[in-house]
N, C-alpha and C positions, 0 to 999 in steps of 0.2 A: 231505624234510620230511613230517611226519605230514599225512594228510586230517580233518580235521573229523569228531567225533566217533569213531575209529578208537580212544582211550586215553581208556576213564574213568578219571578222576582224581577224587581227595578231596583237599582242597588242607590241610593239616594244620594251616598255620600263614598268615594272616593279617587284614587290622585293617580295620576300617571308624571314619570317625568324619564328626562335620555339626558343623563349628567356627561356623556358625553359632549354634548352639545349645548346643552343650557346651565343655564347658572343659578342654581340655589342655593343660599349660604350654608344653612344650616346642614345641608347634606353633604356641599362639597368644600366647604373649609373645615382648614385642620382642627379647630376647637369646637367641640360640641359645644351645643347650647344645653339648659336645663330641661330637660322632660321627664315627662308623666310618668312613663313607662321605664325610665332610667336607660341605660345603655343602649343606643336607638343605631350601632355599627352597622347590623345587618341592613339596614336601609339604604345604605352608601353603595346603592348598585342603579343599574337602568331598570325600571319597570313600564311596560308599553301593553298596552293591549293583550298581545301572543302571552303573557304572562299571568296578566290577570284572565285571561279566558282558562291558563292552563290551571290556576287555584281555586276557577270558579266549574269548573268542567263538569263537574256530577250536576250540573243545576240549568234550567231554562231561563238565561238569563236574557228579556226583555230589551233593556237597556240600561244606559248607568247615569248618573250626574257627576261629574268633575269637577269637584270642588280645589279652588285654588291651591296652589301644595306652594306654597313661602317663595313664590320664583323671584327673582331679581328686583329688587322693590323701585328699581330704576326705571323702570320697562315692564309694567303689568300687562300694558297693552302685547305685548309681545306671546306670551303665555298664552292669550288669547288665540291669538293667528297661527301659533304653534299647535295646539286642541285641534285647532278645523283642518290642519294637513292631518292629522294624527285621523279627528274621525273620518275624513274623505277617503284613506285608504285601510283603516280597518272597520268601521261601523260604529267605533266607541270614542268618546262618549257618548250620547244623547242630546243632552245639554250641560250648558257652564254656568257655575257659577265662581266668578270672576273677582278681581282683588282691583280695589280703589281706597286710598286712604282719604277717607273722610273726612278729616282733620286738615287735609291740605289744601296749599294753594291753589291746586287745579285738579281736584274734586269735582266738578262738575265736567269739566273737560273730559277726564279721563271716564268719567260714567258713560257721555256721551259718548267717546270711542267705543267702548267695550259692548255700548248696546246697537252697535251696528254688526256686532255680531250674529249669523239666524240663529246660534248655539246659544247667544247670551238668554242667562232666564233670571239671573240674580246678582248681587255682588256680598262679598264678605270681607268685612275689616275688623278684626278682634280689636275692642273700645279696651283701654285703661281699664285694669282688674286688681283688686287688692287681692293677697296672695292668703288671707285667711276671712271669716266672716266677721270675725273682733277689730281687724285694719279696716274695714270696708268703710269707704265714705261717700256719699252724696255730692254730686257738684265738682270733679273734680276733673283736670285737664286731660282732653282724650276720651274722657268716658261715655258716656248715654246722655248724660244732660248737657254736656260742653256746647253752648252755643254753636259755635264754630261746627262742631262736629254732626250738627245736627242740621247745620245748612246742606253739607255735605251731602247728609240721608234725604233731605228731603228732594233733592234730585232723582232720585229711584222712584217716585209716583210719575213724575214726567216721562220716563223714558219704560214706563210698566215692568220694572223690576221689582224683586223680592229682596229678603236680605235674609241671609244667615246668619245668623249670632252663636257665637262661641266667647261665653263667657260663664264663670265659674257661678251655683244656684243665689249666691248670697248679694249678686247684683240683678236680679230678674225684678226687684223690685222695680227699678227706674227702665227693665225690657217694658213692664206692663204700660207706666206710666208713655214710653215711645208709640208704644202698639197703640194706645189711645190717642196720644196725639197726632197720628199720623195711619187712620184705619183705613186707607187703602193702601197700604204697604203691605205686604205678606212677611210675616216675619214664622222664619224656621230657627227653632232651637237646637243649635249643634250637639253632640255626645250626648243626651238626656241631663243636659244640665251639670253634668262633672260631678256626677255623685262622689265624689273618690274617697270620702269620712263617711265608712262604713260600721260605724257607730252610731245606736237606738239615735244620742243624740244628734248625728250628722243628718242620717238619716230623716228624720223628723223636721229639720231646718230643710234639707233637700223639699220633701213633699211640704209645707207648707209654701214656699216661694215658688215649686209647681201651678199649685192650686190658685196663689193669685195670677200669674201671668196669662193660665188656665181659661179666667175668668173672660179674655179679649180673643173677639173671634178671630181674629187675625193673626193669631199664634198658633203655631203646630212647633211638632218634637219630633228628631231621629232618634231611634232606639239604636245606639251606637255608641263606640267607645269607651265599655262599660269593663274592660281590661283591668288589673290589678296586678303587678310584679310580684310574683310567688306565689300567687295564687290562681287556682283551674276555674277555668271558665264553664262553670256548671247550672246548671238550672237552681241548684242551690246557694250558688254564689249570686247569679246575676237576677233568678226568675222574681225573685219581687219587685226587686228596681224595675223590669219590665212591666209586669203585671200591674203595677202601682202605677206607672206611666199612663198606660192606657187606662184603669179606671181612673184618671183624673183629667185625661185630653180626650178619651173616647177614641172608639176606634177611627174614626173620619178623620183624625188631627196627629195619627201618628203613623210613623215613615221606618221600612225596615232601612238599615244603610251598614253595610260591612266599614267604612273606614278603610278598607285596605290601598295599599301594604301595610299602613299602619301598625293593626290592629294583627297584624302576622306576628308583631312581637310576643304576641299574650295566647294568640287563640289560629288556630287554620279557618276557611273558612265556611267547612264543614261543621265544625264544633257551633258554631256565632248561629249559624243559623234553625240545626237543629234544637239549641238552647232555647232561642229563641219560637221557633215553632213548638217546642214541649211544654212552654211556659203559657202558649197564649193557645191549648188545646182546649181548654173550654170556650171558647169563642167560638160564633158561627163561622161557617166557611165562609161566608163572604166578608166576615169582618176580619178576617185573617188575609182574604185579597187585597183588601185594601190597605191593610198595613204591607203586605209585604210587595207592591206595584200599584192599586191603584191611587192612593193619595199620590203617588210621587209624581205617577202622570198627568195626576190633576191640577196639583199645587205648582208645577214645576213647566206644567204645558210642554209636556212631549205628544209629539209626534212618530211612532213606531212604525217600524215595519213588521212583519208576520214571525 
């Protein structure tokens, strides 16, 4: 096990929210939605700062990126302004990346709000996903190709955003085909792609729609939310999927990122990252920096203090 403070880390991907105060459905209404991870109850608490410093405490931790957590779809802009009190009095996040529906009427409006943010660095709108790679279709409303949805994105080169994409690996085809049409975007791959069919043949679909999207320099990957319900989160369970990641993105183009709270469900996040650093021990030490802090400050353009 690592010693305290020995691996500065930039934590790339995760969420803070005070359900006291703010409204996110998913958390604070009485019906769950469907997830990953199944049973998501423990989540239905406030998590701020003091909390996440208190799960990250063995570790030098740099900075984080706040990535949107599902708030009010009425008032994204809100979520926003919420963040920069949050960082102004604890130091976290770093940066944001920010929720804008793409698809909507006021798509560029709302980009334009959120990149008056100094915190905004990106936005994220999970596109139309079919729910297995045999449903998967080309051209369809809400997704990657949707006209509509693509005027949206192409507001993010104007205002020098990134996007996050979180969408399942059997749609990466039409990620690559965006990355190409739009190569001054930065596009980050959210979870590694949602491996979650950890089957020879899942697996094999997974790395091959890696491998093209791979192909466009303007893609990068978090090594993140690689979780499975019932099953430990071990070097043996997750170290290929990581290990595989990086030989196919290199170490320049991949980002360590906890997910938390998230990813509390599955793993602390002692375990995520020790996995994680026993998996990528053949690596030089500086290709280990850069996955686990400096792509993130590079891709993400942070600004740190000591």
């Amino acid at each position: 096990m690592s010693e305290p403070g020995d691996l500065p880390i930039v934590d790339a991907h995760q969420h803070f929210w005070d359900l006291d105060r703010n409204y996110h459905p998913w958390l604070c209404d009485a019906e769950p939605i469907p997830f990953r991870y199944g049973d998501y109850s423990p989540l239905r608490r406030n998590y701020l700062p003091p909390d996440y410093r208190a799960d990250t405490a063995r570790y030098h931790i740099l900075g984080t990126v706040h990535v949107e957590a599902e708030w009010d779809r009425s008032a994204p802009v809100a979520e926003t302004r919420w963040l920069e009190t949050i960082a102004s009095h604890h130091g976290l996040p770093s940066g944001i990346v920010a929720h804008a529906a793409l698809d909507g009427e006021a798509a560029a409006d709302t980009i334009a709000r959120q990149a008056e943010s100094p915190l905004a660095r990106g936005i994220r709108h999970k596109p139309h996903a079919a729910a297995s790679p045999a449903e998967a279709r080309r051209g369809e409303a809400g997704s990657m190709d949707d006209p509509r949805w693509r005027r949206g994105y192409a507001a993010l080169d104007r205002h020098g955003l990134s996007f996050d994409l979180q969408t399942p690996w059997w749609h990466l085809d039409a990620a690559a085909d965006l990355a190409r049409d739009f190569p001054r975007t930065q596009i980050v791959i959210n979870h590694t792609g949602l491996p979650a069919d950890r089957s020879p043949e899942g697996l094999a679909g997974w790395r091959r729609a890696l491998e093209a999207v791979a192909g466009c320099p303007n893609v990068a990957v978090k090594i993140s939310g690689l979780g499975q319900p019932g099953t430990a989160w071990t070097v043996e369970t997750n170290g290929p999927v990581i290990r595989d990641t990086v030989s196919i993105f290199g170490s320049d183009r991949c980002l360590f990122a906890s997910n938390y709270p998230v990813d509390s469900l599955v793993a602390s996040f002692s375990t995520i990252v020790e996995v994680m650093r026993s998996a990528l021990s053949d690596l030089a030490p500086e290709d280990r920096a850069q996955i686990f802090s400096g792509n993130a400050i590079r891709l993400y353009r942070l600004t740190l203090g000591s």
